[in-house]
BATORDREN-876174 format. One record per residue: residue in three letters; x, y, z of N, C-alpha, C, O in turn. Coordinates in steps of 0.1 Angstrom, whole numbers, padded with zeros to 4 digits, always signed. Layout:
BEGIN
ALAXYZXYZXYZXYZ;...
//
This chain:
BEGIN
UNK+0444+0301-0133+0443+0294-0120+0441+0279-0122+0431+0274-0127;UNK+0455+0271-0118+0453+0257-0122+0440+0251-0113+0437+0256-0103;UNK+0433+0238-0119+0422+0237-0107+0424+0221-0106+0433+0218-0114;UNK+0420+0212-0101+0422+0200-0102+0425+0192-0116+0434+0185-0119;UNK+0410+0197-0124+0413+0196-0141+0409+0212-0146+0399+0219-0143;UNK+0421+0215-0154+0420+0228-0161+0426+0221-0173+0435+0212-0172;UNK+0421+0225-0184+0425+0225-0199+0424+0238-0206+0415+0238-0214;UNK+0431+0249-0207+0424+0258-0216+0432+0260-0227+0444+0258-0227;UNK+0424+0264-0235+0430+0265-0250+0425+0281-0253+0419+0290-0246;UNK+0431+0281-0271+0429+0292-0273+0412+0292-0279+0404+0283-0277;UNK+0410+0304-0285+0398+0306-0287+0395+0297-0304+0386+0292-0310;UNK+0407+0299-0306+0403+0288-0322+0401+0272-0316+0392+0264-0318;UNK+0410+0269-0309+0405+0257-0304+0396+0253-0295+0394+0242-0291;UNK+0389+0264-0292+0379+0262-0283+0364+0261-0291+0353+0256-0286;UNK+0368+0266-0305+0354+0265-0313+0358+0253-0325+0350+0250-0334;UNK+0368+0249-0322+0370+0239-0329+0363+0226-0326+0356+0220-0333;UNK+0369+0224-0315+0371+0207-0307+0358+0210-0300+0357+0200-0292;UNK+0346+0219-0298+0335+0217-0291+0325+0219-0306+0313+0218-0304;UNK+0327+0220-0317+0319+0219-0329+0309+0223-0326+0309+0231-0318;UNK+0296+0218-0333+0280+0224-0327+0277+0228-0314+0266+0233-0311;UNK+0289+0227-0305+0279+0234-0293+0285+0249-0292+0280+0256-0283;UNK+0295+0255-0301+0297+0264-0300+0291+0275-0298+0294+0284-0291;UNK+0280+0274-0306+0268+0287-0309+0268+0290-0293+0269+0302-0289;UNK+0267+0278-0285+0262+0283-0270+0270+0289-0261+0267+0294-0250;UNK+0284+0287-0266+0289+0294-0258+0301+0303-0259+0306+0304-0270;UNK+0308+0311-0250+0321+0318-0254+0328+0318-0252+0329+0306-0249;UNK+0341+0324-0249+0352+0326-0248+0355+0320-0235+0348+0322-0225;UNK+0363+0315-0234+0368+0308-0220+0374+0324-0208+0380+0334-0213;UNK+0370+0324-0198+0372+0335-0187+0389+0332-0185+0394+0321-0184;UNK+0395+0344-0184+0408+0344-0181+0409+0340-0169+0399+0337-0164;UNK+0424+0337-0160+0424+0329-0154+0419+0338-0140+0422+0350-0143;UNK+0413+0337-0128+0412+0342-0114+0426+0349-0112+0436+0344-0117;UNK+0427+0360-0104+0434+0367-0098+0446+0375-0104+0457+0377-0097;UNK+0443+0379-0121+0451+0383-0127+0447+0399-0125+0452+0407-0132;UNK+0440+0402-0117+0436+0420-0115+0422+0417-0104+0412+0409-0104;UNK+0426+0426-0096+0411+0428-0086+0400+0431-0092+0399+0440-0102;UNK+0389+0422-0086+0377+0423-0091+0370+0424-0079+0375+0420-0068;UNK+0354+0431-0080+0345+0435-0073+0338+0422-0074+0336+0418-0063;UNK+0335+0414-0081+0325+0401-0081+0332+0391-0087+0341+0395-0094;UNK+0330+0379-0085+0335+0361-0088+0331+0355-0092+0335+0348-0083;UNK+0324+0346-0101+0311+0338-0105+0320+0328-0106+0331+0328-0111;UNK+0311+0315-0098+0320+0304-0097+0299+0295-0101+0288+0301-0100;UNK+0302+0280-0104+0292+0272-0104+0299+0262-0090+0310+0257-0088;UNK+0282+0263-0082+0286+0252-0070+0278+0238-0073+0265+0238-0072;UNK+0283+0228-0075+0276+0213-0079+0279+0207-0066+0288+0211-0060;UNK+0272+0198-0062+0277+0186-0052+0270+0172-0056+0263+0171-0066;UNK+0272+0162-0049+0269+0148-0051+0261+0148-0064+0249+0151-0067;UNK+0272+0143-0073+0271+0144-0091+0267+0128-0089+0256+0125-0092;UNK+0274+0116-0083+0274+0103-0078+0277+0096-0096+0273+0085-0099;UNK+0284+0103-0103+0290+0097-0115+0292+0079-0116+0303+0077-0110;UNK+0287+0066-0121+0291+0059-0125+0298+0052-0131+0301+0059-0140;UNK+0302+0044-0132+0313+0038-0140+0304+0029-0152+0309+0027-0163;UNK+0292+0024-0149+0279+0024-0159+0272+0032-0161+0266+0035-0150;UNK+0268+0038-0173+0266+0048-0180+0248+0052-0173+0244+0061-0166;UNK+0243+0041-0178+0230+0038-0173+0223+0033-0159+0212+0032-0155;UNK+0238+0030-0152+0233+0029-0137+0218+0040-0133+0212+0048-0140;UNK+0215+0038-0123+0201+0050-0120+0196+0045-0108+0195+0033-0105;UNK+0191+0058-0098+0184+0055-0087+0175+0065-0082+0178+0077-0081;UNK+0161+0057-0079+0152+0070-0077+0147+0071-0095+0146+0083-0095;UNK+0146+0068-0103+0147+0075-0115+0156+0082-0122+0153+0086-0133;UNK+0168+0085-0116+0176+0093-0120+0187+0087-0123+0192+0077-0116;UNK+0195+0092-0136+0207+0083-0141+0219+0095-0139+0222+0102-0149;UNK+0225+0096-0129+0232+0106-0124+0243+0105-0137+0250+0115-0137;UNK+0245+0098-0144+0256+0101-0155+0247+0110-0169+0253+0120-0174;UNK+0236+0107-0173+0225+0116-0180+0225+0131-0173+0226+0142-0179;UNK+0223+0128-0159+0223+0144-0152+0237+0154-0155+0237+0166-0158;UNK+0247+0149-0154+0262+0154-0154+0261+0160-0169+0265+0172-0170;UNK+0257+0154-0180+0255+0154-0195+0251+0167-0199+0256+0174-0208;UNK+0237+0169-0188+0229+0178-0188+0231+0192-0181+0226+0203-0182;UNK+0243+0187-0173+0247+0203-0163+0256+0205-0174+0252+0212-0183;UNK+0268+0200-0174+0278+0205-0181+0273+0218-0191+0278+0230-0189;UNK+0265+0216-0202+0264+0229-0209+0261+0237-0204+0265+0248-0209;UNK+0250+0236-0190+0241+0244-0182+0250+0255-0179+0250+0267-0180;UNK+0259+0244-0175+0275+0256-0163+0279+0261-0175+0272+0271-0176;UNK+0287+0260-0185+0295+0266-0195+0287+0277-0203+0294+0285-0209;UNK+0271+0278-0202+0265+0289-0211+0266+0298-0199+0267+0310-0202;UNK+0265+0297-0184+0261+0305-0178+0285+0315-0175+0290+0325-0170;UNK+0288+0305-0181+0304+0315-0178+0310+0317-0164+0315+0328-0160;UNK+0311+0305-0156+0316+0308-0141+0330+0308-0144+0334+0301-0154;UNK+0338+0315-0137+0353+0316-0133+0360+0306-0124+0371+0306-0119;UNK+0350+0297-0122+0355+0282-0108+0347+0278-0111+0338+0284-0117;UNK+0348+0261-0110+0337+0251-0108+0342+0244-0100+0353+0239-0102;UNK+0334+0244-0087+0330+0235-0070+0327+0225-0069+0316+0226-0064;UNK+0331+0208-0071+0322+0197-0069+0323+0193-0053+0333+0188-0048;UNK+0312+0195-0049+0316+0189-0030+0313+0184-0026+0305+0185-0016;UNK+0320+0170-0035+0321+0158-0026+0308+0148-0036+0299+0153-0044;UNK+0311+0130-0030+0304+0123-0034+0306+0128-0049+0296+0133-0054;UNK+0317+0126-0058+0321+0127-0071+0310+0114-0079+0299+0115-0084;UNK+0320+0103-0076+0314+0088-0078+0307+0085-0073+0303+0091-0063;UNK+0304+0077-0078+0286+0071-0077+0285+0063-0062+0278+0068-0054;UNK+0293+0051-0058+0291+0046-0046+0305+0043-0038+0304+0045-0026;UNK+0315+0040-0041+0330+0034-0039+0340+0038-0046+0351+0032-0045;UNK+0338+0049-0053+0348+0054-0067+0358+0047-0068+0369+0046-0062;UNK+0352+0042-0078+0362+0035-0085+0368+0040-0098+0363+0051-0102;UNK+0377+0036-0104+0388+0039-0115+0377+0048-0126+0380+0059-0130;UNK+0364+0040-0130+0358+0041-0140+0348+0050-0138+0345+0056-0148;UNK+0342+0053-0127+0337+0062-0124+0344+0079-0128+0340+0087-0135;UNK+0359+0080-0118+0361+0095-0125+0371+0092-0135+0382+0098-0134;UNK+0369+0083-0146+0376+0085-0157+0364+0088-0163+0366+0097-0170;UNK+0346+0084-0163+0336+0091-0167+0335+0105-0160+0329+0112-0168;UNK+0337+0110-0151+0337+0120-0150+0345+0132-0154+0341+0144-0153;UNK+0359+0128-0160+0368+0132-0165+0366+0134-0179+0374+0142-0185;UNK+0356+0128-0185+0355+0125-0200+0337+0139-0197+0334+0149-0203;UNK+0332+0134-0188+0320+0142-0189+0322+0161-0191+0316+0169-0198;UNK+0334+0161-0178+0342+0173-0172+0345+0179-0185+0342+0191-0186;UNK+0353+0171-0198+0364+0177-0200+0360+0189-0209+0369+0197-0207;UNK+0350+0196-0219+0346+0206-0223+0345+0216-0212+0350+0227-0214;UNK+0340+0214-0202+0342+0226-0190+0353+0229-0190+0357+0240-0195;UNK+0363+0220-0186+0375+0221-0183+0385+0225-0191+0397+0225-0187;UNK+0381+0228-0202+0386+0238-0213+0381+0256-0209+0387+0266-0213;UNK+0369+0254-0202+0366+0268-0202+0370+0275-0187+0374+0286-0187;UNK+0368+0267-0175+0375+0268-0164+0373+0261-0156+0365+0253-0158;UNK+0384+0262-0142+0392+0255-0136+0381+0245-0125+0374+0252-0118;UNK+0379+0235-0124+0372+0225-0118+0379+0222-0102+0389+0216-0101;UNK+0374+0224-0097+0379+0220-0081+0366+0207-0076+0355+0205-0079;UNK+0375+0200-0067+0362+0188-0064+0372+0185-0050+0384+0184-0048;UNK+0360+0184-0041+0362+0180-0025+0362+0161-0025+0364+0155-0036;UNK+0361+0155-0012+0365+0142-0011+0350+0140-0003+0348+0146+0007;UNK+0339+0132-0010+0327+0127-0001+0327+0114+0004+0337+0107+0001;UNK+0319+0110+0011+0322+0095+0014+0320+0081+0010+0321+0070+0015;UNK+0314+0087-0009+0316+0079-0016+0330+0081-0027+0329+0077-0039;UNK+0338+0086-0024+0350+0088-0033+0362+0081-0024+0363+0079-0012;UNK+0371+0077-0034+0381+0070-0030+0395+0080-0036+0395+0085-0048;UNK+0407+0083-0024+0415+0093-0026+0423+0085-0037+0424+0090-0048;UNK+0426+0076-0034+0438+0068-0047+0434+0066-0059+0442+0070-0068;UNK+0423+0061-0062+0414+0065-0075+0412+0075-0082+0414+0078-0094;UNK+0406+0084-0066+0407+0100-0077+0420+0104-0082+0422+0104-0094;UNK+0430+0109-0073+0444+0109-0076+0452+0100-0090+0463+0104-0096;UNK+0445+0087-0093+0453+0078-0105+0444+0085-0116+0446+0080-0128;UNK+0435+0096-0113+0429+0102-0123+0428+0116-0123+0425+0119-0134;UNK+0428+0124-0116+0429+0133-0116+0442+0141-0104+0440+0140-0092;UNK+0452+0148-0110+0460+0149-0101+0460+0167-0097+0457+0178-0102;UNK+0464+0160-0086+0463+0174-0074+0469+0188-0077+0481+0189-0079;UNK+0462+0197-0077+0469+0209-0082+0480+0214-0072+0480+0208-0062;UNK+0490+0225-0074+0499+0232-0068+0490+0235-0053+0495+0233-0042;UNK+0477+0240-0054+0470+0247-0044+0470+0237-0029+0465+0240-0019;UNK+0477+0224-0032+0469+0214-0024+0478+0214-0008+0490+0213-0008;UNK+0473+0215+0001+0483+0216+0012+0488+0202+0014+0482+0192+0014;UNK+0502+0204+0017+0509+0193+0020+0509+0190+0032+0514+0179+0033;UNK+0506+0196+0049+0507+0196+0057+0498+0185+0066+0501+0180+0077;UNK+0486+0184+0057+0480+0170+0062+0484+0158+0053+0482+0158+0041;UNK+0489+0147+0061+0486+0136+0055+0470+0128+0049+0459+0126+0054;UNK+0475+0127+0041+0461+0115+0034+0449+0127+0036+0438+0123+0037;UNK+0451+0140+0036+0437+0146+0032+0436+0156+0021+0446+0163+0019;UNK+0426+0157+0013+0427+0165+0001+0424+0177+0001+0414+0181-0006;UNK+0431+0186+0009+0424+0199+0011+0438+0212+0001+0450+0212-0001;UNK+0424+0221-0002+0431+0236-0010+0424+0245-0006+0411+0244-0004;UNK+0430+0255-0005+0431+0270-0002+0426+0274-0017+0433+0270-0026;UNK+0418+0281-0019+0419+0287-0037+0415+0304-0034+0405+0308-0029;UNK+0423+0309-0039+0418+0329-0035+0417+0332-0054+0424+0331-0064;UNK+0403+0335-0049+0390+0339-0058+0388+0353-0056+0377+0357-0054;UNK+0399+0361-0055+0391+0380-0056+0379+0377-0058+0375+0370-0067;UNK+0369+0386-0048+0378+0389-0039+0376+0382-0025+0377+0385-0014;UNK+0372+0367-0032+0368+0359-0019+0376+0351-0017+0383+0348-0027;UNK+0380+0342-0004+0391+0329-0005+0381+0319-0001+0374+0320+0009;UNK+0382+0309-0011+0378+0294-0009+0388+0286+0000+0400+0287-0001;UNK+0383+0277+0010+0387+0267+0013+0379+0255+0016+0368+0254+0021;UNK+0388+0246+0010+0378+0230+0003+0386+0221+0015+0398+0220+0016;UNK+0377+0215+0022+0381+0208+0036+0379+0193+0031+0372+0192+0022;UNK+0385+0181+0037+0378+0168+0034+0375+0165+0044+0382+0167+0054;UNK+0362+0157+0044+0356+0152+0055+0355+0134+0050+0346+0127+0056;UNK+0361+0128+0041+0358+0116+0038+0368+0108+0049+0379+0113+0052;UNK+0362+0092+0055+0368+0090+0068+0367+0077+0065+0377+0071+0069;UNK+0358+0069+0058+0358+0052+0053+0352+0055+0039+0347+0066+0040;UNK+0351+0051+0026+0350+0051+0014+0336+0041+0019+0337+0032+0028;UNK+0325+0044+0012+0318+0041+0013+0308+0039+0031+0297+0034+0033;UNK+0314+0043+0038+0305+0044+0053+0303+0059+0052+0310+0067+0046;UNK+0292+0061+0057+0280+0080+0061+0287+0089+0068+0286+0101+0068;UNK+0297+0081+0075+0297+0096+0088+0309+0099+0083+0317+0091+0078;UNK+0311+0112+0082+0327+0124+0082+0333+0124+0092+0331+0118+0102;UNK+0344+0133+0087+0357+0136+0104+0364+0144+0096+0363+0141+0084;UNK+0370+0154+0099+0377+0163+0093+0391+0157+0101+0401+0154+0095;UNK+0390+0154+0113+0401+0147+0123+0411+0160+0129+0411+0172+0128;UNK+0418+0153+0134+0424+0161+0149+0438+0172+0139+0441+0183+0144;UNK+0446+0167+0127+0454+0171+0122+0450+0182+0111+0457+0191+0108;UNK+0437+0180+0106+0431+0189+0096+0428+0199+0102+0429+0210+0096;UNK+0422+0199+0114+0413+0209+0120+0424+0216+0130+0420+0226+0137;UNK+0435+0211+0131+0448+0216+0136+0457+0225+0124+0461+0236+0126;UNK+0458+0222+0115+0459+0231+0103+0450+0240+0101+0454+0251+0099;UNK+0434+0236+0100+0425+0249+0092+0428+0259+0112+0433+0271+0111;UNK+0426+0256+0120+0430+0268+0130+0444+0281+0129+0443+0293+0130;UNK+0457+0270+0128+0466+0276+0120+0462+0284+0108+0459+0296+0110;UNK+0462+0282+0104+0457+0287+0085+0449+0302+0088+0453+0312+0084;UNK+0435+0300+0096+0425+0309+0097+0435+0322+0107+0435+0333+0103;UNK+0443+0317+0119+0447+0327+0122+0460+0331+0118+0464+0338+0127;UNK+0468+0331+0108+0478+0337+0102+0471+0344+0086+0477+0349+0076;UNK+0459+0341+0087+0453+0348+0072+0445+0362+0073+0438+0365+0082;UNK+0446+0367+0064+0444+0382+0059+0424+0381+0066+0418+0370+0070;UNK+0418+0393+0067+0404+0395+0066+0395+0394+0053+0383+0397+0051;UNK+0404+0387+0044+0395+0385+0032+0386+0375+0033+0389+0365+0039;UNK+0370+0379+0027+0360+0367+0030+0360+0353+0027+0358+0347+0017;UNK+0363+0349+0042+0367+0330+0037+0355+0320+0038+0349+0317+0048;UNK+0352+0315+0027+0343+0311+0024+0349+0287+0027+0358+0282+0021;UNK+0342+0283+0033+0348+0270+0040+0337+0256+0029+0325+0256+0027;UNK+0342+0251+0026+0338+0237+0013+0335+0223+0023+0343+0223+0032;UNK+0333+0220+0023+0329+0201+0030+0319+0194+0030+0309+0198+0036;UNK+0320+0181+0024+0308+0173+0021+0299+0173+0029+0287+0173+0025;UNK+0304+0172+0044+0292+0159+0051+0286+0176+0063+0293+0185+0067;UNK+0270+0172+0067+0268+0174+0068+0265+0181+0082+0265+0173+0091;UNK+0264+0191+0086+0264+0199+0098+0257+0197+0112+0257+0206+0120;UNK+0252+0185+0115+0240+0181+0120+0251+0174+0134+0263+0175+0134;UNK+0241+0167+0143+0252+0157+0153+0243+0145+0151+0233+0144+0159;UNK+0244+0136+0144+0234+0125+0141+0250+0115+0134+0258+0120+0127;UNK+0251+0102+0136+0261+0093+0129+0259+0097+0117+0270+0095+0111;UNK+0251+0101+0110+0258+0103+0094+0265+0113+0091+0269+0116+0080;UNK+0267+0120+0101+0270+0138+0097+0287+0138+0098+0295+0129+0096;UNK+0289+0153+0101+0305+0154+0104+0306+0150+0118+0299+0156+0126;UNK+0312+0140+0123+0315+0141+0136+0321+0148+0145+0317+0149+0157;UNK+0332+0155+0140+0336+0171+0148+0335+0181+0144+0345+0189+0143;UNK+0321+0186+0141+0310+0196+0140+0314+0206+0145+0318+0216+0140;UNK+0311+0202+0163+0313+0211+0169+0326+0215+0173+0326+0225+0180;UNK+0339+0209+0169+0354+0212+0169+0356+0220+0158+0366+0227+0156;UNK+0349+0218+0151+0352+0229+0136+0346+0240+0137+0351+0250+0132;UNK+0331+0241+0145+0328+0252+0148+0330+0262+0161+0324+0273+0164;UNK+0338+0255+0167+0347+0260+0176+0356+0273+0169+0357+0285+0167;UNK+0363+0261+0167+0376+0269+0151+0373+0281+0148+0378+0291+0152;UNK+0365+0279+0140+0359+0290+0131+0350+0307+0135+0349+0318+0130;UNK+0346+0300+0143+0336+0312+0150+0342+0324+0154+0338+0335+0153;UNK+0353+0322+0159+0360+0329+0164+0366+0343+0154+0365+0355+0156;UNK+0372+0334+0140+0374+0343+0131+0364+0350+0122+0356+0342+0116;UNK+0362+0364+0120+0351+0373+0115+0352+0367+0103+0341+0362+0099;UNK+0364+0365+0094+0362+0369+0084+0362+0351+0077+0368+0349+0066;UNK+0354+0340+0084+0349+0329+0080+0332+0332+0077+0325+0335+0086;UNK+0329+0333+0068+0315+0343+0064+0305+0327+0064+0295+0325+0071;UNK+0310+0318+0055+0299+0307+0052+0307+0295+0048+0318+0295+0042;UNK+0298+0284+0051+0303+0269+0050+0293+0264+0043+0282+0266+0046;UNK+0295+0259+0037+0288+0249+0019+0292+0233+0021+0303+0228+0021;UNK+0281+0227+0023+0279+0211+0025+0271+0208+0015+0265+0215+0006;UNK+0270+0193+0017+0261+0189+0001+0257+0173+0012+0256+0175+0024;UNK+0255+0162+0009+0259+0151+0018+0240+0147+0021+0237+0136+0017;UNK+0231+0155+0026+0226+0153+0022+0210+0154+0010+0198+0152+0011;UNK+0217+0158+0002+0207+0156-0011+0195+0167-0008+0185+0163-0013;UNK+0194+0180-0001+0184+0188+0005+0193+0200-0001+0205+0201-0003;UNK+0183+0208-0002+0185+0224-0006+0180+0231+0007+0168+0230+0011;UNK+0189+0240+0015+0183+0249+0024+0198+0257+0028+0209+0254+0024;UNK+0195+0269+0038+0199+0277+0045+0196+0281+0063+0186+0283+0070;UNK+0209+0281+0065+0207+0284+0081+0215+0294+0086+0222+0299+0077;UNK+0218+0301+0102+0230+0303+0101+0232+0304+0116+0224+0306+0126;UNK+0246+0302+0114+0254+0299+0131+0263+0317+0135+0271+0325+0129;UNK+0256+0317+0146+0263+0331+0147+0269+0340+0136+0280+0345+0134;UNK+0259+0340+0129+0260+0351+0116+0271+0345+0105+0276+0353+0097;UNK+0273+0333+0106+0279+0323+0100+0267+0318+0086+0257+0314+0091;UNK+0268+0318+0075+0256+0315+0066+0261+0296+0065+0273+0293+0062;UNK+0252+0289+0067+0251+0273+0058+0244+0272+0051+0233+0276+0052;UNK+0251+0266+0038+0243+0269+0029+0244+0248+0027+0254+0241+0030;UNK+0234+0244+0023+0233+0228+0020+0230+0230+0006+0220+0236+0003;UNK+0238+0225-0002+0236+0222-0018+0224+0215-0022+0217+0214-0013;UNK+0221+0212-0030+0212+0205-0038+0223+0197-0044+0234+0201-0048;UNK+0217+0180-0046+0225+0174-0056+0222+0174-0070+0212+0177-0076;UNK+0236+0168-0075+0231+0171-0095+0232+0152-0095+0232+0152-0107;UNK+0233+0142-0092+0229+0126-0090+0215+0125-0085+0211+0113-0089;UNK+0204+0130-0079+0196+0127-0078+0192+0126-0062+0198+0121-0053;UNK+0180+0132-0061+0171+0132-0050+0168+0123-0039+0165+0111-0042;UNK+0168+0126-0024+0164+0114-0014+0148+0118-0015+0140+0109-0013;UNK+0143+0130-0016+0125+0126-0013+0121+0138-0025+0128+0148-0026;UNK+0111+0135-0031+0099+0147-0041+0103+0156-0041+0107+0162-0050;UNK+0102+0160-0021+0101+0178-0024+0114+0187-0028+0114+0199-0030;UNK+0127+0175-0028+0139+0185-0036+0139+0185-0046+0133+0177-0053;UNK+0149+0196-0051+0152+0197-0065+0167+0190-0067+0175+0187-0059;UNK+0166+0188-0078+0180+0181-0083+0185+0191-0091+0177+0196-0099;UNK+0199+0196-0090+0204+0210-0098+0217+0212-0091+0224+0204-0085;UNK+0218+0222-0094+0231+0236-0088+0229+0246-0086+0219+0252-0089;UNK+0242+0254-0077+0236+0267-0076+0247+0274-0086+0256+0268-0092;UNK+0242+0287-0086+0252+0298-0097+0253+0307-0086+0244+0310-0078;UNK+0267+0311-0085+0267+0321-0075+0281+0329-0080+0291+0326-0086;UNK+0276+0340-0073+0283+0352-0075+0284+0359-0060+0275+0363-0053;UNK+0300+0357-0057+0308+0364-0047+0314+0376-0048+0323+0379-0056;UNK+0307+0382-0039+0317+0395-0033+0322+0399-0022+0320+0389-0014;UNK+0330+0411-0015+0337+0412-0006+0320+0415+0006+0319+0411+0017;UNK+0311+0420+0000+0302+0423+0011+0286+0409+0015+0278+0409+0024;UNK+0289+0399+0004+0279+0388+0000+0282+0380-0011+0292+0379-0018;UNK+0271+0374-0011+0267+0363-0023+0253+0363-0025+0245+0366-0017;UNK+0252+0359-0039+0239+0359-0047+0239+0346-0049+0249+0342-0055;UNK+0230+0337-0047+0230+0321-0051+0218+0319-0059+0207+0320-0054;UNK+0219+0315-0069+0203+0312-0080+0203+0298-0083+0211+0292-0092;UNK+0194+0292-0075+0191+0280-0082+0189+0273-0095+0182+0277-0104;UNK+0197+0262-0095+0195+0262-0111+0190+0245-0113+0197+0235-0117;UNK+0176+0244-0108+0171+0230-0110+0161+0222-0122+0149+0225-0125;UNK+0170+0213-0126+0167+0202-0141+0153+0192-0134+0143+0187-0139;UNK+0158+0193-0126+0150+0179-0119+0143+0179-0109+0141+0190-0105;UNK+0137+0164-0101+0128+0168-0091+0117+0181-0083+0108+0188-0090;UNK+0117+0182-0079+0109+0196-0072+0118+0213-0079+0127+0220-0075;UNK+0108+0214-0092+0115+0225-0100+0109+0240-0096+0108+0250-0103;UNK+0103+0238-0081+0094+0248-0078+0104+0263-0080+0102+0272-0087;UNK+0115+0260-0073+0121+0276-0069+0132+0274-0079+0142+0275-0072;UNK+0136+0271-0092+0140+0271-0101+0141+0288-0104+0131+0295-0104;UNK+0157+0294-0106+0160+0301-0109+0162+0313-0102+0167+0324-0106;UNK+0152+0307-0087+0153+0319-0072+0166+0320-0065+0171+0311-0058;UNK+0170+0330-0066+0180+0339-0060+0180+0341-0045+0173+0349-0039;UNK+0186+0335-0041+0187+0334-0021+0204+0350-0019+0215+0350-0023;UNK+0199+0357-0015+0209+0370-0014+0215+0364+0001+0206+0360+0009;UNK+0227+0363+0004+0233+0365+0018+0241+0377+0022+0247+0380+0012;UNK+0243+0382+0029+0253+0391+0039+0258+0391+0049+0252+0391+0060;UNK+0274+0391+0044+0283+0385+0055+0285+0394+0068+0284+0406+0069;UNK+0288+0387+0075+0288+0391+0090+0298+0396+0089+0302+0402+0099;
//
């Protein structure tokens, strides 16, 4: 399954070109959807806020040090996807930012397929002069970065809500959300699981057509849960039996009481299992398992 960056090699080059870290880890996962499977394990990261200086840092946190520190995290634990959603780069993504992320990535990226959304600190031309768009990517919107990815036995869709590079508030806009309606009603009952940075809320920093998207959506059963990151909080809610799930960031915390991490999650046709997996800040619920079931 090609992913934004996929590299895979064989298994001799895989213990080659990663030397000493080999002990920790194995065999790279064959690619998604080569036979039905009952479960999926993908790693979900969001706001990484990667640098183009190495040592930049805010809050205490040197979000290029944190990236350092997930990477093996994700690769010992063996996901079949890796999710970044949104806010790649650190403030304006610039060139140097995801060429460090590209360089941080690239051992994962030998083991599996990396997907990453558009936050409102990423810039599309940047990312693109660095990372180029997989087959998955729909062509039907202009200037937006959105893919479809079917994950047996779940389907991902990664939406963009970035609207000014560097200003807070989202928009999915009038043509995207004209496509994801299309799309949701010519598609199968398989559990579609929805990607987008900015946040769920009706406040200027959030998504601004929230409630146009959740219009959309409600309607179809088989839209199970929507995954935001945007702002920097770990929690769960849900909209007519719709699960939100808000990421935790792996760049670093807005107040104490969060954690800085990722989640590990494992999809199936009837749920998901989400386990926190936090390095940093508020390490209270470190390694707690949030179970959902889909509507």
């Amino acid at each position: 399954m090609p992913g934004i960056f996929y590299q895979p090699v064989t298994r001799k080059q895989f213990l080659k070109q990663l030397g000493g870290m080999a002990a920790l880890l194995t065999v790279p996962y064959p690619s998604i959807g080569r036979s039905p499977q009952k479960e999926v394990h993908w790693a979900l990261l969001s706001d990484t806020h990667i640098p183009e200086n190495k040592l930049d840092a805010y809050r205490n946190f040197q979000p290029y040090q944190n990236l350092t520190t997930v990477v093996p995290q994700v690769m010992k634990s063996q996901p079949q996807g890796v999710l970044i959603n949104g806010d790649v780069a650190r403030l304006t993504g610039e060139l140097g930012d995801y060429q460090n992320v590209k360089a941080l990535l690239n051992p994962l990226a030998r083991q599996a397929p990396v997907y990453m959304t558009m936050g409102n600190h990423d810039d599309r031309t940047h990312f693109y002069a660095v990372f180029s768009p997989p087959k998955e990517a729909q062509k039907g919107v202009e200037d937006k970065h959105i893919l479809v990815i079917e994950a047996d036995p779940v389907r991902l869709i990664l939406l963009d809500s970035l609207m000014y590079v560097d200003k807070t508030p989202g928009l999915l806009g009038k043509a995207q959300r004209t496509w994801l309606a299309a799309y949701l009603k010519q598609s199968d009952r398989r559990p579609t699981l929805l990607f987008v940075h900015h946040t769920l809320g009706d406040g200027d920093t959030d998504l601004l057509d929230v409630e146009r998207m959740f219009a959309i959506v409600k309607p179809f059963p088989q839209v199970k849960a929507i995954f935001y990151g945007h702002s920097h909080t770990y929690q769960y809610d849900t909209l007519e039996g719709i699960h939100l799930v808000n990421q935790p960031a792996v760049g670093y915390n807005f107040s104490d009481d969060q954690p800085v991490g990722w989640l590990q999650a494992r999809f199936t046709a009837e749920g998901a299992a989400l386990t926190l997996q936090a390095f940093g800040g508020n390490t209270q619920h470190h390694q707690q398992t949030k179970t959902l079931s889909w509507r």
